[in-house]
C-alpha positions as CSV (number, residue, x, y, z in Angstrom):
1,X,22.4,-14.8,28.3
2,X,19.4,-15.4,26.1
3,X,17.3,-13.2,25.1
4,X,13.8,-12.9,26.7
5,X,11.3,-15.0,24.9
6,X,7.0,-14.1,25.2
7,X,4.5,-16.3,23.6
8,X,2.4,-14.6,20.8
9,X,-1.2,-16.3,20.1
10,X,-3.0,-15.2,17.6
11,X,-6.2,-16.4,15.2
12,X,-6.1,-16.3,11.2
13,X,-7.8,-17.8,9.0
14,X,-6.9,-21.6,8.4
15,X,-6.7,-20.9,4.7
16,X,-4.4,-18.4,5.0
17,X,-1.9,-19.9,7.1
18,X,-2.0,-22.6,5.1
19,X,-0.9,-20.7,2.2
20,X,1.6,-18.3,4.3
21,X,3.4,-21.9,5.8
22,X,3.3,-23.5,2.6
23,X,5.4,-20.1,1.0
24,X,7.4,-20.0,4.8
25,X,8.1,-23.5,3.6
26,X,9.2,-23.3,0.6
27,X,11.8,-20.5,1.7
28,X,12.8,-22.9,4.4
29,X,11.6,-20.9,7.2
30,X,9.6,-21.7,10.3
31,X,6.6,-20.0,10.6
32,X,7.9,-18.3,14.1
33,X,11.0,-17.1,12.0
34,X,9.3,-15.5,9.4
35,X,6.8,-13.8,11.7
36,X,9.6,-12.7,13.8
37,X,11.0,-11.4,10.8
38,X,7.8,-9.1,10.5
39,X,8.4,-7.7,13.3
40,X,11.9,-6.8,13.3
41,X,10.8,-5.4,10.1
42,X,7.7,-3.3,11.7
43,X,10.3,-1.9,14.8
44,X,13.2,-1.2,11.9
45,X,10.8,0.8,9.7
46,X,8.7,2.2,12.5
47,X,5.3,1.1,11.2
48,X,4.3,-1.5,8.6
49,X,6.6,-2.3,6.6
50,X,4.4,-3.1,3.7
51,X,2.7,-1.1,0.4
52,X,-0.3,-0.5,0.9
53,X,-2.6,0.2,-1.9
54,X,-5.8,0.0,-3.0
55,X,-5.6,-1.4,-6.5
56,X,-7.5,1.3,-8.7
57,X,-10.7,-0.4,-10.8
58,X,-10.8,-0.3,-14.6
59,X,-12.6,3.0,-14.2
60,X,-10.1,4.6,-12.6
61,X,-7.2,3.0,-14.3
62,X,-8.9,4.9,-17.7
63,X,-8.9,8.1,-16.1
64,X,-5.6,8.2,-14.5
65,X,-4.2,7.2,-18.6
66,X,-6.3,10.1,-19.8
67,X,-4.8,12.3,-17.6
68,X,-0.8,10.9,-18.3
69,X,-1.8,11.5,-22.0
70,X,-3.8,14.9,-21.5
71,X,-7.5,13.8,-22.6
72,X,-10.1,16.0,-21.4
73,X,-8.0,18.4,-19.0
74,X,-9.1,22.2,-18.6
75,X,-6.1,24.8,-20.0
76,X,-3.7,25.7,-17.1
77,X,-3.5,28.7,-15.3
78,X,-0.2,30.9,-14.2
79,X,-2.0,32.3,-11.0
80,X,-5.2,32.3,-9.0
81,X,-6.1,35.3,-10.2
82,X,-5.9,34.1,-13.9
83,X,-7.9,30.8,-12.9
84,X,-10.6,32.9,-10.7
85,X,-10.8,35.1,-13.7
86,X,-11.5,32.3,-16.0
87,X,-13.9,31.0,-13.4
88,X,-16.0,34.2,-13.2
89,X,-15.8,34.5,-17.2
90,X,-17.5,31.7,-17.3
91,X,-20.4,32.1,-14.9
């Protein structure tokens, strides 16, 4: 028996599925296929089954370097009582 079938309407933007059918395409998928592929992928992985990430700026691309190399960080501390000391030294 076939499995159940549901019809899924949705509205993007014409530029984008443009470009999505054109990749879908290329790959030699329909565009059903691959959006059934997403979500197979979404049940499997049990949320979205993507990277999300917010590509840090140039601002904050420097600062996270300067931190991987050491620039500018305060001296570490063994214990909260050593950084509270520090802290109150300093006030």
């Amino acid at each position: 028996m076939p499995a159940m079938t549901k019809t899924l309407n949705l509205r993007v933007d014409a530029k984008l599925k443009a470009q999505a059918e054109q990749i879908f395409s290329e790959l030699g998928l329909p565009t059903s296929t691959a959006i059934t592929m997403f979500l197979k992928s979404v049940v499997r992985y049990g949320g979205l089954p993507l990277d999300l990430q917010l590509r840090p700026n140039r601002e904050t691309r420097q600062a996270i370097e300067e931190i991987e190399q050491g620039v500018g960080l305060s001296r570490t501390f063994h214990s909260t009582d050593e950084l509270m000391e520090d802290l109150l030294h300093d006030a």
